[in-house]
C-alpha positions as CSV (number, residue, x, y, z in Angstrom):
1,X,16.0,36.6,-47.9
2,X,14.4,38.5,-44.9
3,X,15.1,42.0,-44.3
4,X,14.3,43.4,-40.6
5,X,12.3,46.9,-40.9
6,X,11.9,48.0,-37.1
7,X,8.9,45.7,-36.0
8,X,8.4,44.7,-39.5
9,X,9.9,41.3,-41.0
10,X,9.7,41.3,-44.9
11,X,10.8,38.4,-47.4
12,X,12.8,39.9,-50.4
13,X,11.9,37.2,-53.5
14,X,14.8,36.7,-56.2
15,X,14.1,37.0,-59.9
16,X,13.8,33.2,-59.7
17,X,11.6,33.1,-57.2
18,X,9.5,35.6,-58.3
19,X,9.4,33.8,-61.6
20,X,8.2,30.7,-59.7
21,X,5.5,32.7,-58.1
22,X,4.2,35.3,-60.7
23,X,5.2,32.5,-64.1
24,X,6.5,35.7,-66.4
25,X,9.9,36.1,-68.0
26,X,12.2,38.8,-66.1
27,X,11.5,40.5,-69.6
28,X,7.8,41.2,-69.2
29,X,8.4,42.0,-65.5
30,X,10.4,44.5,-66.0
31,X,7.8,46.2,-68.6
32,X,5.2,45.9,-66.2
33,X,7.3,47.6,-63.6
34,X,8.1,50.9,-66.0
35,X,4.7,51.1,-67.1
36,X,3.6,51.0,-63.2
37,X,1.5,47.7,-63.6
38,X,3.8,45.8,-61.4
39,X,5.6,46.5,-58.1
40,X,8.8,48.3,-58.1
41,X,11.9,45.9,-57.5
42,X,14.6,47.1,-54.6
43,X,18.2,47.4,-55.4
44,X,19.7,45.1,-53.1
45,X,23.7,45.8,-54.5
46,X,25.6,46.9,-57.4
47,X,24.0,43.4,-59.5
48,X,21.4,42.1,-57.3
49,X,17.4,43.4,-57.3
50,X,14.4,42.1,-55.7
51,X,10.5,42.2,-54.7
52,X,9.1,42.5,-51.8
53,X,7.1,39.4,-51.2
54,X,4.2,41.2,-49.5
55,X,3.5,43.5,-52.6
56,X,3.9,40.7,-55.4
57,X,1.3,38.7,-53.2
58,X,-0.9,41.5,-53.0
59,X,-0.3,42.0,-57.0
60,X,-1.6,38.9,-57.3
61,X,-5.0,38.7,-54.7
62,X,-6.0,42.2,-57.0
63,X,-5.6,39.6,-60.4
64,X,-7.6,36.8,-58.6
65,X,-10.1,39.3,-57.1
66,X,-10.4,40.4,-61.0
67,X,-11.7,37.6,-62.3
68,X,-14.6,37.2,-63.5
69,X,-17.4,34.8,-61.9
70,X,-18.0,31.9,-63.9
71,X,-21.3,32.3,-65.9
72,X,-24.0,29.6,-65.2
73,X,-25.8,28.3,-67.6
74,X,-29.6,27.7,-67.1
């Protein structure tokens, strides 16, 4: 889904694929998200949420930017 923001195009991801793209249950997401260690979903309607695609990705550069180098071994 895109969602038109003045200038600003931004994808809204489903719980399925934000599953696809992040590989936790909407379980763990949503303790992540109350403990502030996730972005915050967006109520779309009465039964429908979602992410904004730009967040989750940056979410996700700050866990691969994280990581450790591999150690060489001499």
């Amino acid at each position: 889904m895109l969602f038109n923001h003045g200038d600003i195009v931004m994808r809204i991801l489903s719980k399925c694929q934000l599953k696809e793209l992040v590989l936790y249950s909407p379980q763990h997401v949503a303790r992540l998200e109350q403990a502030g260690q996730f972005p915050k979903s967006v109520q779309l309607g009465p039964n429908r949420v979602g992410w904004v695609e730009v967040e989750v990705l940056d979410w996700l550069r700050q866990r691969l930017d994280g990581r450790e180098e591999p150690k060489r071994h001499s």
